[in-house]
N, C-alpha and C positions, 0 to 999 in steps of 0.2 A: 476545564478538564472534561465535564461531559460532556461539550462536543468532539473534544481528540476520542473520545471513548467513540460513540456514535459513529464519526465517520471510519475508526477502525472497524466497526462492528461492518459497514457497509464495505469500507473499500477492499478489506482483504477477509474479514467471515460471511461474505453470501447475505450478511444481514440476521443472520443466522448466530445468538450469543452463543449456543451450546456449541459452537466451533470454535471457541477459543478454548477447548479442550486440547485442539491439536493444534497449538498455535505456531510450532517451530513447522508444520508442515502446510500453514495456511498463510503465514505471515511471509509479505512479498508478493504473493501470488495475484494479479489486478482480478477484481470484479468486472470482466468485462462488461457484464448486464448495467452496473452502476457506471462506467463510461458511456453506454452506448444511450444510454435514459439522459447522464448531460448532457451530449451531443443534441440531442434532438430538444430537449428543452431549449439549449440554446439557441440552434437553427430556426425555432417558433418564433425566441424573441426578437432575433434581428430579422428574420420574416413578418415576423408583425410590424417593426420598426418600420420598414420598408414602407411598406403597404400605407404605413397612418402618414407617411411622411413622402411620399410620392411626388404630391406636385407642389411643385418649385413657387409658385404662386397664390399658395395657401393662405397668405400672408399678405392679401393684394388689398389696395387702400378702395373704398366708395365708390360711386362713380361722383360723386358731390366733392368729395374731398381733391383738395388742389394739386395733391401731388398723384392723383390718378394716372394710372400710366406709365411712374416709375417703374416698371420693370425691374430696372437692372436692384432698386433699394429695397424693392418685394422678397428677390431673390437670395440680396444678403441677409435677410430676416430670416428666411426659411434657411437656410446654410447655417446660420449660430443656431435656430433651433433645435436644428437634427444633431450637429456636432452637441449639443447639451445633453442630449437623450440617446446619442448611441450607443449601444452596449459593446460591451469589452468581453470578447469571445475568452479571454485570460481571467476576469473575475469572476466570470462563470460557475470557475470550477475550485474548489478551495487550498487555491496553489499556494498562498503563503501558507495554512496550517500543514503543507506538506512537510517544509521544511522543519519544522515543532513536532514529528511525529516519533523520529527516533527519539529523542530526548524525555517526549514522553513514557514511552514507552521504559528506555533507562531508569527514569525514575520510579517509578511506578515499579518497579522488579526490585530498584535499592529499597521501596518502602516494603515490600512485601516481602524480603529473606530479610530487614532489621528485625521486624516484628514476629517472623518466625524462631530469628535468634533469641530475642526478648522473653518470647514466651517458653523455651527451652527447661526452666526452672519448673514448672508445672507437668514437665514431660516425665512419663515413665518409661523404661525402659522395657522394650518386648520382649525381649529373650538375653542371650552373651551369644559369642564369637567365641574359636578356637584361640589358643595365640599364635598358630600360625598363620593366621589368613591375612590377607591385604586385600584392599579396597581401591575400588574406582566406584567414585562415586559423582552422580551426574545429579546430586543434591548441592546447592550454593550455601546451605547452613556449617553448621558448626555442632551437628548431632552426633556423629561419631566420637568427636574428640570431649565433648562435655560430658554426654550422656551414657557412654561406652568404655570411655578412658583410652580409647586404641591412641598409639603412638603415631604422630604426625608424618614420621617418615615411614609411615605404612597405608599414607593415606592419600591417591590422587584425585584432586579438582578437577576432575576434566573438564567442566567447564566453568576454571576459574573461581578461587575464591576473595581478591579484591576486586578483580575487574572479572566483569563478567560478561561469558560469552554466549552466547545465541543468536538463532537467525535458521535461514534453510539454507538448502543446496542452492549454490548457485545457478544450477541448472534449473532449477524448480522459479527462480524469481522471474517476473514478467515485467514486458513494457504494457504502453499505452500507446502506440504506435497508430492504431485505428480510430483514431479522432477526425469524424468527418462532419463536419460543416457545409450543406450545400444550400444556395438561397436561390430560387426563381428570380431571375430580372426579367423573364419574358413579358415583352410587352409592354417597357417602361424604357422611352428612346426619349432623349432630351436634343430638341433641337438645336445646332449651332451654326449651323450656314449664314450665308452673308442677307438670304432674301427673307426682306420681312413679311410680318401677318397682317390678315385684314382686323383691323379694328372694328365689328360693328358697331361699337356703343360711337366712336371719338369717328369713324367715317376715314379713318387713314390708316395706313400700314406703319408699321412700328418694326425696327431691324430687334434680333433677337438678344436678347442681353450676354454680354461677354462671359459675365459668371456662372451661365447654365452649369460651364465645366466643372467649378467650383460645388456647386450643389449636387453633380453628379455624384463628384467624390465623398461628400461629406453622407448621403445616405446609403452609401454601395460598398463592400467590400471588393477588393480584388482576390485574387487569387495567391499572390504574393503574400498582401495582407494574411490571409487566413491563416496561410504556413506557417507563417513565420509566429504568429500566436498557438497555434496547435504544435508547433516543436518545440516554443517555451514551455508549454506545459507538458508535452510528451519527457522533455529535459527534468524538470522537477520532480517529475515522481521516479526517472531514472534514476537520477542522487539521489531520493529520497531510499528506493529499494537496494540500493547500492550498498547502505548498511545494514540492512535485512541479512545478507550472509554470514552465514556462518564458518569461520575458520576453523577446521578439524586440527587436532593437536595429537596428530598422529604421531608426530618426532617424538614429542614431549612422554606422549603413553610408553612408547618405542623405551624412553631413559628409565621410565618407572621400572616396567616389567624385568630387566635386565636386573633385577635384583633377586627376582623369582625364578630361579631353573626349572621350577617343575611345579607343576599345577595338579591336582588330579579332578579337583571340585569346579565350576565355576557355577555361581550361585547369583542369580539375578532375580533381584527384588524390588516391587515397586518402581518399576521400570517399562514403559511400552514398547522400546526398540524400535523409536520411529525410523523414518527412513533417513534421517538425518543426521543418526548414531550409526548406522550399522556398518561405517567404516572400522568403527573402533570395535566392534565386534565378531571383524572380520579378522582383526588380526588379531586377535585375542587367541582366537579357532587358527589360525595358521601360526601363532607360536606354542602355542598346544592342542596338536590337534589328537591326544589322545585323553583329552579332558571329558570328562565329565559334563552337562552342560542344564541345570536345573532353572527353569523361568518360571516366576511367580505370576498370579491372575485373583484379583478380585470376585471376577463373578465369570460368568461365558460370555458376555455383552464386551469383556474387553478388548481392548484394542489389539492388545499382544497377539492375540490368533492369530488376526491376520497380516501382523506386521514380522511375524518371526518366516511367512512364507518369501519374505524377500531376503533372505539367510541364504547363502549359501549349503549351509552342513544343519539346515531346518530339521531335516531326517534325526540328527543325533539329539536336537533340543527334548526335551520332559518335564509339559505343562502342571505345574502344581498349583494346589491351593495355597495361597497364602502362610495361613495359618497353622497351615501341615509342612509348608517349608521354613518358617522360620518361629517357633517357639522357644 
C-alpha cells in the first residue's frame, strides 16, 4: 500500500504530498519530470549493459586449454551471458503497479467516507437550514440526512452516494507518449564476412564465427524493439488514466433542479469549485441567473479565489467567511 502511495505521490503530485489537496485536478496528470528521470535511468542501464558486454569473446578459454580457439563456443557463452543480464526497458518502469492504481485509489476513498460515516455519531451540528432549501452536495457521506434530518428527496449526490465518482477533465488527463530510450553503438561492429583473422598466438587464420550475429542481437537493442516496449508502457498508463475521468452528471443535476422553479439563494459551502465542477455550476447560474450567489472560504490562502475566476458570472459571486455564512 505504501508504495501505491509513493508512486502516486511521484507520478501524478510533483512529489509534492501537499498536492493531494487538489487531487481531482492533479490526478491523471503524468509527471513528466518522473518519466523523463526513468528514461534516462534506464538508457544508463542498458548503456552500461552494453559497454560491460561488448566483446563477443569475453568468455575465451587459455591459450593452454584444448579447446582454445573455439570461437564459435566462446561466443555462445557470451550470448547466454548477455541475454541473462539484459534489462527489460518494460520493468524499468512500474508498469504492473499501473494497472493496481485505480483500485487503489477506490478503496482507499471506500475506506475514508465508511469512517467518515462511522464517526458521524460524535458530530455536532453547526447551525439548521431553512425548509425550503435543497442540496447538492459534492460530500459522499451521509451528514445531511443524519445530522440535519433533511429529507432525501431534497438531497443530490452529485458525485454518487454508492458508487462513487471522481477523476478530472478529460481534457486535463495526460499521456506518456515521450519515452525516449536512446543507446550509443558507435563504434561497436561485429565482424561477419567470410575472411578470416590472423591468429598470433596459434600462427593461422581462423574464419569468423557464424553467431557473431547472434551475439550482436542479444546485446543490442533495435529500434523496433524499443517501440514496441515504450508503447506497452505508453499503453498502460493510458488505461491506467483512462479511469482518472471524471463523468459530469449533468443530465442527472438537470432532473434534480426541475423540481425547484425558483431559487433566489445559492449558498456554497465547503466547497473549492475546482475546475472540474464548474460545469455543474454553470448551469446552476444559467438556470437561475437571477440568483443570488454566496461562496464560503476558510482563510485568504484558499483555493476558491482563485478557482471561482474560472466562473463565468465570477462578477455576481460574494466571498464569505465561513463562519459568517453558515451559523
Amino acid at each position: 500500500m505504501k508504495n501505491y502511495l509513493n508512486l502516486l505521490t511521484v507520478f501524478f503530485f510533483q512529489n509534492n504530498p501537499d498536492l493531494w489537496s487538489e487531487f481531482e485536478s492533479q490526478i491523471g496528470v503524468v509527471n513528466d519530470e518522473f518519466i523523463n528521470k526513468l528514461s534516462e535511468k534506464t538508457t544508463d542501464a542498458i548503456q552500461n549493459f552494453f559497454v560491460n558486454n561488448a566483446d563477443p569473446y569475453a568468455y575465451g578459454y587459455d591459450i593452454d586449454d584444448e579447446n582454445y580457439g573455439d570461437r564459435f563456443t566462446e561466443v555462445d557463452k557470451a550470448v547466454h551471458q548477455a541475454l541473462s543480464e539484459k534489462p527489460s526497458i518494460r520493468n524499468a518502469f512500474p508498469i504492473e503497479n499501473f494497472s493496481q492504481i485505480f483500485g487503489f485509489l477506490q478503496s482507499g476513498m471506500d475506506s475514508m467516507i465508511d469512517a467518515a460515516n462511522d464517526g458521524l455519531n460524535s458530530v455536532q451540528p453547526l447551525g439548521g437550514f431553512s425548509s425550503d432549501s435543497y442540496f447538492l452536495t459534492f460530500n459522499y457521506t451521509e451528514t445531511l440526512e443524519k445530522k440535519y434530518g433533511i429529507e432525501s428527496q431534497k438531497i443530490f449526490h452529485i458525485h454518487g452516494a454508492g458508487d462513487k465518482i471522481w477523476g478530472n477533465l478529460a481534457d486535463n488527463i495526460s499521456d506518456a507518449t515521450d519515452i525516449n530510450i536512446d543507446i550509443d553503438y558507435t563504434n561497436y561492429e561485429y565482424e561477419t564476412g567470410i575472411d578470416g583473422e590472423w591468429d598470433e598466438v596459434t600462427g593461422e587464420y581462423y574464419q569468423y564465427p557464424s553467431n557473431l550475429a547472434d551475439f550482436e542481437v542479444s546485446v543490442t537493442y533495435d529500434d523496433g524493439e524499443i517501440q514496441k516496449e515504450t508503447n506497452e508502457i505508453a499503453l498502460k498508463i493510458e488505461q491506467m488514466n483512462s479511469k482518472m475521468i471524471k463523468e459530469h452528471q449533468l443530465l442527472q443535476l438537470e432532473c434534480f433542479i426541475n423540481q425547484i422553479p425558483v431559487v433566489e439563494d445559492i449558498i456554497v459551502l465547503g466547497v473549492s469549485i475546482g475546475e472540474v465542477d464548474v460545469p455543474y455550476f454553470e448551469l446552476l447560474n444559467e438556470r437561475y441567473p437571477d440568483a443570488r450567489w454566496f461562496v464560503s472560504y476558510y482563510s485568504k490562502k484558499d483555493l476558491v479565489f482563485d478557482n471561482i475566476k474560472k466562473l463565468s458570472f465570477r462578477d455576481k459571486v460574494k466571498l464569505e467567511e465561513f463562519g459568517k455564512l453558515f451559523n
